[in-house]
N, C-alpha and C positions, 0 to 999 in steps of 0.2 A: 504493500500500500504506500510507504516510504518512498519507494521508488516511482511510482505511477506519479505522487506530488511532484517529486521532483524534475519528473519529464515535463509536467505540465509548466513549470514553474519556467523550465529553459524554452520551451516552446512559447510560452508569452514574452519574454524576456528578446528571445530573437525575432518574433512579429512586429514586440513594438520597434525595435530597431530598423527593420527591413520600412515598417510604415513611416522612420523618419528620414529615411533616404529616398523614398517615396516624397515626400512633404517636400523634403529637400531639393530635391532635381525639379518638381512644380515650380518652388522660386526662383531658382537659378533662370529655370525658362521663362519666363512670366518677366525678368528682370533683365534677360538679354535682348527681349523686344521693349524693353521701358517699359514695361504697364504696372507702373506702381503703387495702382490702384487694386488689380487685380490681386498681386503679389499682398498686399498687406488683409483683403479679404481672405485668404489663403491661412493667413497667422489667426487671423482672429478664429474663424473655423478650428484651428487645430488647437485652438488655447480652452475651445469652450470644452472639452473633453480630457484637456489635461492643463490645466492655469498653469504650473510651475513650470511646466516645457522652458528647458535651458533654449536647446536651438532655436524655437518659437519666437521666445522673448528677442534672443540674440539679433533673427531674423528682422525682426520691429526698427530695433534701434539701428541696424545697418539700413535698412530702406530709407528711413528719416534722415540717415546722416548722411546721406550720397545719392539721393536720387536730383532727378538733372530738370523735372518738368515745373522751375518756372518758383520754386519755392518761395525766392524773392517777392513775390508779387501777391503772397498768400495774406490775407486780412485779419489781423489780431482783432476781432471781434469784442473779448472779453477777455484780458487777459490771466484772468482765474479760469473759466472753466469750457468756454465757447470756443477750439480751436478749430480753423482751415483745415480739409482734410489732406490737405498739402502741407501740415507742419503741427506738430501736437511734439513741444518740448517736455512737457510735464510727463507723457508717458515714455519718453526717451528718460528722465530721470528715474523715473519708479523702477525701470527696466534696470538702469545702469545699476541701483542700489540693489537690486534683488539678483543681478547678475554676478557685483563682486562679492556675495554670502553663496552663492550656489552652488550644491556641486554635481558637475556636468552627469549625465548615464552612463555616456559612453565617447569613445576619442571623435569622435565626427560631431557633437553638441562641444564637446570642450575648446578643442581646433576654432569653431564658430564666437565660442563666448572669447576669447584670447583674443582673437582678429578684432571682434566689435569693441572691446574694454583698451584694446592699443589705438583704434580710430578716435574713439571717444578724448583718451587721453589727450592725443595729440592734438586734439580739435580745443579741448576745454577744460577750466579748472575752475578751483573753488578759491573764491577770494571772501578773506577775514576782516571783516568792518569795524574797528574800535572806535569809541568816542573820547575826546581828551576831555577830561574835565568835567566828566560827567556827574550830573545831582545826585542821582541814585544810585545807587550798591550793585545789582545785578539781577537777573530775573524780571527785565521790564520792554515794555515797547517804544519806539520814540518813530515819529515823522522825520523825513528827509526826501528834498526835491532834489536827487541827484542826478546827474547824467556822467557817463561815460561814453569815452570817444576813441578816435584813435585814427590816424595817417596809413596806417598798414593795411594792405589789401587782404582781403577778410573774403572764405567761401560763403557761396549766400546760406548757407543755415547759420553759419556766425553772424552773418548780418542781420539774419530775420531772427537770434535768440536777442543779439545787441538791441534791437529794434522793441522785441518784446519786453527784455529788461526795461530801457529810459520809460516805456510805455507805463510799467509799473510804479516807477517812482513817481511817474508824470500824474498820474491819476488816485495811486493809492499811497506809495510811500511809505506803508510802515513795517518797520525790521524787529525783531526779536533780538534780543540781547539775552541767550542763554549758555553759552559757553564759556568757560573760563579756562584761560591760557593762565599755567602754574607758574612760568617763566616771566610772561610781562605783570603779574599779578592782575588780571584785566577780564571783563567780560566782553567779547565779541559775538559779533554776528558773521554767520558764511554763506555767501551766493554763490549758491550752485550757478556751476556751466556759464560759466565767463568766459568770450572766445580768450584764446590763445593767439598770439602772435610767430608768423612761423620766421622772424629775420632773430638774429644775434643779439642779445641785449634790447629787441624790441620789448614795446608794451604799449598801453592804456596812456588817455586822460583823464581821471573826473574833475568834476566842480561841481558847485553847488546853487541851482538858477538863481540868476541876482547878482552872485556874484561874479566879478570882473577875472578874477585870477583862477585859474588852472595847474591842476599838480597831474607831472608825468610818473609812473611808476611801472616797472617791467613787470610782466606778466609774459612768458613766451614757456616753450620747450622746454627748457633747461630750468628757469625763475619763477617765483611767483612771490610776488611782492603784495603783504599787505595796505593796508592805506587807512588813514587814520583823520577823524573829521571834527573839528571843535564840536563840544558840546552847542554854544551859541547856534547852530547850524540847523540847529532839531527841534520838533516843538512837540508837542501831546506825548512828555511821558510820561507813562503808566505802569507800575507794577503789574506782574505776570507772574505771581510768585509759584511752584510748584508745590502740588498737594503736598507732601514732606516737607515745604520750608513757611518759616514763622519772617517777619519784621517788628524787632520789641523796640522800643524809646525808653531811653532812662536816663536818668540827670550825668550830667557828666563828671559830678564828683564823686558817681560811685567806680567801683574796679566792677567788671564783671568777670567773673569766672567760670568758663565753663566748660565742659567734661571732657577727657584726653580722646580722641578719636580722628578717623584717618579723614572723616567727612570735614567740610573749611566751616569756618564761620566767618565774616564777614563785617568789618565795625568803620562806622564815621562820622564827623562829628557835625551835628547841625547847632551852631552856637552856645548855648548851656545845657543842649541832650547831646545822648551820644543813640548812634540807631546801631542794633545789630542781625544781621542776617543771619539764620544758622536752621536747622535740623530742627522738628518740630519735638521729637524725641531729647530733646537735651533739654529743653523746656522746664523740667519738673526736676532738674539737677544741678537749674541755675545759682549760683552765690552770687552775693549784691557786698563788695567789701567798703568800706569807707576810708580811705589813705588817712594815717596820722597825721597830726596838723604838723607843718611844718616846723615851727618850733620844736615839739615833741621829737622830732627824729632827728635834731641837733641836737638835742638833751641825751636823747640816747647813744648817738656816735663819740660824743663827746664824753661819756662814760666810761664807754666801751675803752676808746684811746687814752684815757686816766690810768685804768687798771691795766691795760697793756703794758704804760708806759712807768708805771709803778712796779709790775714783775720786773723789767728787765733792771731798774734799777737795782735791787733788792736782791739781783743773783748774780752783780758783782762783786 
């Protein structure tokens, strides 16, 4: 009976393979007369019977990222949710994140996800949005009318994500501030799929509308430079705090104390409070100390250095 499963189990195992070299050669053909309409009907059909399809997905993201009919000219309708059926970047990114956690069935999906996660690379990166001088701790949203630009000749799906991006700052503008870099002490935000520039030391410009001056910073192949915006720049922000994190206020003459753990906490002063950001769990483990008045701990150091300075004479 062991045996009978097992045959079964290799005879499904090889159907489904032979049906994705089957899938497979559809697209190729489908995509060497250019019908890349037909071709992405093709994916969706074969997702609706297996979603997680490596090659499937793979297949999505390489049509969007190389097809030739006209993509430029495709109409950001809504730039949340309405896309051109000639250009839907949002599903190039869900693809791209569920593509580099995947793992492939077998070497003809793997082969496929390898080639589309090198185009993608090549094409686009993630760029890190800090604010200098920012009012809030971390965990918040703020407004920004930015645009980025750039002198370098750009394929038109860089043009039409570049096009989609300003379109979003133009219209909606607001970022999340939820990550923190350990290194800059800082919380940032990251916009996916930023083109890339393909010359040497190329890159980006942004600015911020309104204003007259522009900052260049590289962003190509090899670089990717983050970029960093006054606070003054930003307007509505808003705490976003996540379910597990608290913002307490408390006067700033007390010490707080609170619990040794690998999680951060987060402290700054707002003129006679101080705010602190931290773990909703450390809450009920908090100490509130009060510093010795200053005098007090001259009275004391100065005790201390008496009888110090009393032994050493005494054991001459």
């Amino acid at each position: 009976m062991k045996r009978y499963g097992l045959i079964l189990v290799l005879f499904t195992a090889l159907f489904a393979q032979n049906g994705e070299e089957a899938f497979n050669n559809r697209i190729r053909t489908l995509l060497n007369s250019k019908n890349y309409s037909a071709a992405l009907t093709e994916t969706w059909r074969y997702l609706e019977h297996d979603p997680f399809n490596v090659l499937a997905r793979s297949w999505q993201v390489y049509i969007y990222l190389t097809r030739e009919d006209s993509v430029q000219r495709a109409k950001i309708k809504n730039v949340i949710t309405d896309e051109d059926p000639r250009y839907n970047f949002h599903l190039v990114l869900e693809n791209i994140d569920f593509l580099r956690n995947a793992s492939p069935e077998n070497e003809l999906a793997r082969q496929m996800r390898d080639n589309v996660l090198q185009i993608y690379d090549e094409l686009f990166g993630d760029l890190k949005i800090y604010i200098n001088n920012s009012p809030l701790i971390g965990y918040f949203k703020a407004k920004v009318n930015l645009k980025i630009d750039t002198t370098s000749i750009l394929s038109p799906i860089q043009k039409k994500r570049l096009e989609e991006i300003n379109s979003y700052f133009k219209n909606v503008g607001e970022i999340y501030f939820g990550e923190y870099d350990q290194q800059k002490q800082r919380f940032y935000y990251t916009l996916q799929g930023v083109p890339k520039t393909g010359e040497f030391h190329g890159g980006l410009i942004y600015y911020v509308i309104g204003d007259t001056d522009s900052t260049f910073f590289e962003f190509n192949t090899q670089y990717q430079e983050s970029i960093e915006i006054e606070a003054g720049k930003f307007t509505a922000f808003e705490y976003m705090l996540p379910a597990d994190y608290v913002l307490l206020f408390f006067p700033k003459k007390y010490r707080v104390v609170t619990p040794s753990d690998r999680r951060l906490s987060f402290r700054r002063i707002y003129g006679d409070k101080q705010a602190f950001l931290m773990p909703v769990e450390w809450v009920d483990d908090l100490k509130l100390e009060t510093p010795a008045p200053i005098w007090q701990r001259y009275v004391i150091w100065g005790g201390m250095a008496g009888i110090f300075y009393w032994l050493v004479s005494t054991s001459r």
